[in-house]
C-alpha positions as CSV (number, residue, x, y, z in Angstrom):
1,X,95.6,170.3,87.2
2,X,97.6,170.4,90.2
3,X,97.1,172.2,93.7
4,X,99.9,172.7,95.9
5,X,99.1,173.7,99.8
6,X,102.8,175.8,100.9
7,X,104.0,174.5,103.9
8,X,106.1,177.3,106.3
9,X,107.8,174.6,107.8
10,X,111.4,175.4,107.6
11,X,111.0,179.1,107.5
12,X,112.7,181.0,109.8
13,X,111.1,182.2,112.6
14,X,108.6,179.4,112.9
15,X,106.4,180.7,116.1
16,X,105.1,183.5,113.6
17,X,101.9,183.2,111.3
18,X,103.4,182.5,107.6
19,X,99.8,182.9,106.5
20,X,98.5,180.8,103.2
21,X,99.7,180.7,99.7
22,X,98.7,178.1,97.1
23,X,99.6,177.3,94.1
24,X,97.0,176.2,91.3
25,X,99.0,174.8,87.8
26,X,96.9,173.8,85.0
27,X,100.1,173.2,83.2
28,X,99.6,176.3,80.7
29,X,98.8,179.2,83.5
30,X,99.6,179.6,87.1
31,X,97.1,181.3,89.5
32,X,98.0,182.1,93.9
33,X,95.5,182.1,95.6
34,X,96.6,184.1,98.9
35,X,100.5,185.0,99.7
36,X,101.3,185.4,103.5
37,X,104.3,186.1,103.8
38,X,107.9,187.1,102.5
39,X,109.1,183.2,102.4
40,X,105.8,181.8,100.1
41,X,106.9,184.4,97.8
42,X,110.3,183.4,97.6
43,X,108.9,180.1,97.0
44,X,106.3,181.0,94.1
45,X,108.7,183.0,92.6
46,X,111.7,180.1,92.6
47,X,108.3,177.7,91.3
48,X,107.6,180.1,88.7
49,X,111.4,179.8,87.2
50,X,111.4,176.3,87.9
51,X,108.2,175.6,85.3
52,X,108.8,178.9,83.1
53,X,105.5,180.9,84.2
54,X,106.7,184.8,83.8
55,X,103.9,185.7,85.2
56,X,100.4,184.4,87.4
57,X,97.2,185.7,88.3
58,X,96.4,186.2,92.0
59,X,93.4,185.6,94.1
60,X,93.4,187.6,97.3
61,X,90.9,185.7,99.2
62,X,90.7,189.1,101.9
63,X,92.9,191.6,103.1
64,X,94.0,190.2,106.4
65,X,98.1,190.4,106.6
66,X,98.7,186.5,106.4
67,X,97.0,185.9,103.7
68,X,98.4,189.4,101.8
69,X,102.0,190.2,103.0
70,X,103.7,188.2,100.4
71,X,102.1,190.3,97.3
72,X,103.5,193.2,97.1
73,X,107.2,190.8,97.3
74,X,105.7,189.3,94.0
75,X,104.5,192.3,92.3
76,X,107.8,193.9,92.5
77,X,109.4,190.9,90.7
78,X,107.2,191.8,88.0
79,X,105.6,188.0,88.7
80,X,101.6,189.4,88.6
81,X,99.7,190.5,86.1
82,X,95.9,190.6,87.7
83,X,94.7,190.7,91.2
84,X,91.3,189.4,91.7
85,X,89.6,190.9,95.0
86,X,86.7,192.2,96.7
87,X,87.0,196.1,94.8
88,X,84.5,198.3,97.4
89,X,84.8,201.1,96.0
90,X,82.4,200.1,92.9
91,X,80.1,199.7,95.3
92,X,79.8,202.6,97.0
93,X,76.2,203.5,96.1
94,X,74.9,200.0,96.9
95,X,76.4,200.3,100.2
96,X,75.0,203.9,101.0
97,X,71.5,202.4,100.7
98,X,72.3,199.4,102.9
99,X,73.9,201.4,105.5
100,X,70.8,204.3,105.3
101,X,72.9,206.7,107.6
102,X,72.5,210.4,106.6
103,X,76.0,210.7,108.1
104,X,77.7,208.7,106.2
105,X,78.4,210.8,102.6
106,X,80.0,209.1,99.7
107,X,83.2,210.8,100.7
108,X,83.3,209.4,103.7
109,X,82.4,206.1,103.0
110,X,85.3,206.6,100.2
111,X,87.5,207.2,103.3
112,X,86.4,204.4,105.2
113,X,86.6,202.2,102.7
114,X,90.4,202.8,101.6
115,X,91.0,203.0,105.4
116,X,89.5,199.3,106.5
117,X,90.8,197.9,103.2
118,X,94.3,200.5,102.2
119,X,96.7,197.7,101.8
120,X,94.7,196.2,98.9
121,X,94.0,200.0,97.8
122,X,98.2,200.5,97.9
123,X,98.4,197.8,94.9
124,X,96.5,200.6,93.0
125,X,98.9,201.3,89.9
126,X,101.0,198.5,90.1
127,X,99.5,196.0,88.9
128,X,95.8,195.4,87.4
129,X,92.8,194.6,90.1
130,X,90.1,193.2,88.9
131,X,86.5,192.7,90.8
132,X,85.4,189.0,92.2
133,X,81.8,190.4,91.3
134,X,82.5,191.3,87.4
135,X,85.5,189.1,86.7
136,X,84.7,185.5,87.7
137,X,86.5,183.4,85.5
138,X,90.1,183.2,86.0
139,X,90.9,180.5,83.5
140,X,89.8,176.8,82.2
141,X,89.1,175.4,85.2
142,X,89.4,178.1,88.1
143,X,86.4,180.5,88.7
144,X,84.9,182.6,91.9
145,X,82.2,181.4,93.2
146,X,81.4,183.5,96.2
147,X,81.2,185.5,98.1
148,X,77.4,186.0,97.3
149,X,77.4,189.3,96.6
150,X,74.5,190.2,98.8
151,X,75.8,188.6,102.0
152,X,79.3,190.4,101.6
153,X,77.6,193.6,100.7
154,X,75.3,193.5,104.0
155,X,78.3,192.4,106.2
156,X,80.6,195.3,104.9
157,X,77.5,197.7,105.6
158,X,77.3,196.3,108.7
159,X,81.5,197.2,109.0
160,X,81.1,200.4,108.0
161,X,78.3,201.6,110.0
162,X,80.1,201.8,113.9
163,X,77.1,200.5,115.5
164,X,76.9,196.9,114.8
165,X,79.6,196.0,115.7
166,X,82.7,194.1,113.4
167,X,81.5,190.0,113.3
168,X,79.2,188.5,111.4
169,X,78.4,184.7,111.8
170,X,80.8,184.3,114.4
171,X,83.9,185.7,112.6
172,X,85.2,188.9,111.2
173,X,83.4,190.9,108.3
174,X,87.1,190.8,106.7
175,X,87.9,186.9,107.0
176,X,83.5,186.3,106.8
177,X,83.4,187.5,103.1
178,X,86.7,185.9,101.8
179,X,86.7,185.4,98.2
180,X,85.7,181.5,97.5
181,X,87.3,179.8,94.2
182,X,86.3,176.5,92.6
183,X,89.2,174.4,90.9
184,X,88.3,171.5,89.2
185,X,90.6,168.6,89.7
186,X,90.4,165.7,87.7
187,X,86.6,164.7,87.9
188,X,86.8,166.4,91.3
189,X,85.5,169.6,92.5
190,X,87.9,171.8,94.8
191,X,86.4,174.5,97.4
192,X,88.9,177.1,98.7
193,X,87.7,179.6,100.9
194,X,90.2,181.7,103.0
195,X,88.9,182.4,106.0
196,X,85.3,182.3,105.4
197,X,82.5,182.1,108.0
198,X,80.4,178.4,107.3
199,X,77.0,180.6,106.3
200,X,79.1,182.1,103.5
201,X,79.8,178.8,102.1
202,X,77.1,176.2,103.5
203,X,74.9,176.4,100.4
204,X,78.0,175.5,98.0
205,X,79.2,172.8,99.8
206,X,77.1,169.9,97.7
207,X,79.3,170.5,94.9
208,X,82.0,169.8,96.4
209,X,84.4,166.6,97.3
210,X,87.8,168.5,97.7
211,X,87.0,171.5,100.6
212,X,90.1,173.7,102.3
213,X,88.4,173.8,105.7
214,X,88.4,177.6,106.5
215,X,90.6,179.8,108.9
216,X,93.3,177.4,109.3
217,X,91.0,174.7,110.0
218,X,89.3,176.7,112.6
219,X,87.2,174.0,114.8
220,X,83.6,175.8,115.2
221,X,83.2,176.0,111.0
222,X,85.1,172.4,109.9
223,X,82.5,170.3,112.6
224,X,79.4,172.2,110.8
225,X,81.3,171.2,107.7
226,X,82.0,168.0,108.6
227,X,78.6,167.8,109.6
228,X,77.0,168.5,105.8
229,X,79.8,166.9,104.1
230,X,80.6,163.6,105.8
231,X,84.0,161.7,105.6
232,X,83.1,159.5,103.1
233,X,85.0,160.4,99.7
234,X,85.8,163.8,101.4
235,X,89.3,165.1,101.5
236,X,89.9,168.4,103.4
237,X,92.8,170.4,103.6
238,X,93.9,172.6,105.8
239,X,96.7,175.4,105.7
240,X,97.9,175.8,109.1
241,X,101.3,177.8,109.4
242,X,99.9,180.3,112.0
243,X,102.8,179.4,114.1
244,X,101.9,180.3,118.0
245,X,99.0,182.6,116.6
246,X,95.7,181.5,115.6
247,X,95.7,178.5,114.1
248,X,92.8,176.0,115.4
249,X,94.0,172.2,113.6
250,X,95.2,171.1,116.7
251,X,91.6,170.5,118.0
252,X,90.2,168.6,114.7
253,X,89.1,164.9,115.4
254,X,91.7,162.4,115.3
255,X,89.6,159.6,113.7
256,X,87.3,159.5,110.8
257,X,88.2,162.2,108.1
258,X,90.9,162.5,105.5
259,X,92.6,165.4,106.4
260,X,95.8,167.2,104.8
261,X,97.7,169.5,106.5
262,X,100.4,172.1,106.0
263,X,101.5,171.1,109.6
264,X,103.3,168.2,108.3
265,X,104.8,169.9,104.9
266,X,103.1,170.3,101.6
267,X,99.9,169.1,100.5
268,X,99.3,168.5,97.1
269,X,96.0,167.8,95.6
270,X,96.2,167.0,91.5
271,X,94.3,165.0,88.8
272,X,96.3,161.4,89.5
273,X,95.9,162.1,93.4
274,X,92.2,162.6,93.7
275,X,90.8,159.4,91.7
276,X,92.3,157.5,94.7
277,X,89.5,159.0,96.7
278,X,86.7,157.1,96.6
279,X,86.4,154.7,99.6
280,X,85.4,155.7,103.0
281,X,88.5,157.1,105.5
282,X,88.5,155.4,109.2
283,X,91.1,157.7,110.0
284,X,92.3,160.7,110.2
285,X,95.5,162.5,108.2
286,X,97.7,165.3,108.6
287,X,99.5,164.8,105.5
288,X,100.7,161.9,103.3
C-alpha cells in the first residue's frame, strides 16, 4: 500500500489554492481521494499511464472547489469509474423530519439540495456515484468511515433550514461533514478527513497512528488533535497547496510532532515507510 500526498509546488500560478488530491495504490487498484485542481489531474492521469491503471475510483471528501475542480478533468479522460460522495438526495425524507418546517416541501428541498451541492449533481450521467452511507468499502484495505450519518444529516438540516445559520462546530456544514476514509498501511491505520470539523472525527481518532490533519492543517482542529493523539508514534500529514488563500500550516508548532507537508513537495506514506515510526519525534517535520 502506498499513499501519495500531491504537492502543487511547481504549478503555475502558485498564489492560487491547488486544492488536495491523493493517491492511494494497493498495487492492484488505484483510488483519489479529492482532485483540486486542473494540474493534480494532469498528474493522476500521467500516474495512471505510468503504472497501467485505466481507470480508479474516487472519493470526494465534499463539494468545496479545491478539493473537486480536478474531476470533471478526469472523468472526461475516461480515468473514473465510481464516485463515492455524500448523495442528499436519498435522503430527502430523513431530512424533512429533521428540518420539521411546513415550508420546506420535498420539491423544494430537491431544489435546494442540487443548488448547495450542483457541481457534484453535474457528474450525474457521466460517471457512476455511489453513496458514502450504502457503499463503504472501496476495496481491500480502503473503506469510509464517517461521516456519522446522524451528525452530517443534522448539520445539512441545519444548512437547509435559513435560520441557523451555515457552521457547525466551528467550520462549514460543507467542509464539517467531509467524507472520512480509513487506509490501512502496513500494520498502520491511516485517517483522511478533508476538511472535517474535530467533533466529526474525535471519537475515531484511537484507531488511528497515521491522521491527515484537517482543512490544510487548519490550527484550532490539529491542537485538539494533537491534544488526543500525542506525538509519540503519530505521524500527521498535512496537504497545504492553498497558495495565498486559506491554508493554516504556517501556525503549527515547530517542535514536538512528526509532521508531513505538501509545503515542501510530496509526501508519501507506504507500508516500508511507516514501520520506521515507532519512537517518540522531538521535532517537528515539514517533509522528508
Amino acid at each position: 500500500m502506498k499513499v501519495i500526498f500531491l504537492s502543487s509546488q511547481g504549478y503555475k500560478d502558485s498564489g492560487e489554492n491547488k486544492g488536495d488530491c491523493i493517491l492511494i495504490d494497493t498495487n492492484s487498484e488505484l483510488v483519489i481521494y479529492d482532485c483540486g485542481c486542473e494540474e493534480h489531474a494532469n498528474r493522476v492521469i500521467d500516474y495512471m499511464d505510468k503504472h497501467h491503471y485505466s481507470k480508479a475510483k474516487l472519493v470526494l471528501s465534499h463539494n468545496d472547489a479545491d478539493h473537486f475542480d480536478g474531476i470533471p478533468y478526469l472523468i472526461e479522460a475516461g480515468k473514473i469509474s465510481d464516485v463515492y460522495t455524500l448523495l442528499l438526495l436519498k435522503y430527502k425524507d430523513d431530512l424533512l423530519e429533521k428540518i420539521n418546517d411546513k415550508r420546506i416541501t420535498r420539491d423544494s428541498l430537491t431544489r435546494r439540495i442540487s443548488e448547495i451541492f450542483a457541481n457534484i449533481y453535474s457528474l450525474s450521467g457521466k460517471v457512476v456515484l455511489k453513496d458514502i452511507f450504502s457503499d463503504t468499502f472501496i476495496c481491500n484495505g480502503i473503506s469510509i468511515i464517517g461521516p456519522d450519518k446522524e451528525y452530517a444529516l443534522d448539520a445539512v438540516a441545519k444548512r437547509i433550514d435559513n435560520r441557523q445559520g451555515d457552521t457547525i462546530d466551528k467550520e462549514t456544514i460543507v467542509n464539517a461533514v467531509s467524507t472520512q476514509v480509513k487506509v490501512i498501511v502496513g500494520t498502520k491505520n491511516l485517517l483522511l478527513c478533508g476538511d472535517s470539523s474535530y467533533e466529526a472525527i474525535k471519537n475515531k481518532l484511537s484507531g488511528f497512528s497515521l491522521i491527515q490533519l484537517p482543512h490544510h492543517g487548519k490550527k484550532e482542529q490539529a491542537d485538539r488533535i494533537f491534544e488526543q493523539k500525542g506525538s509519540v508514534g503519530i505521524t500527521y500529514y498535512v496537504s497545504d497547496n492553498t497558495g495565498n488563500s486559506n491554508g493554516g500550516s504556517d501556525d503549527l508548532p515547530v517542535q514536538g510532532y512528526n509532521i508531513k507537508n505538501t509545503l515542501k513537495g510530496d509526501q508519501e506514506c507506504s507500508s516500508n515507510s511507516v514501520g520506521l515510526i515507532n519512537a517518540p519525534v522531538r521535532s517537528y517535520y515539514r517533509g522528508d
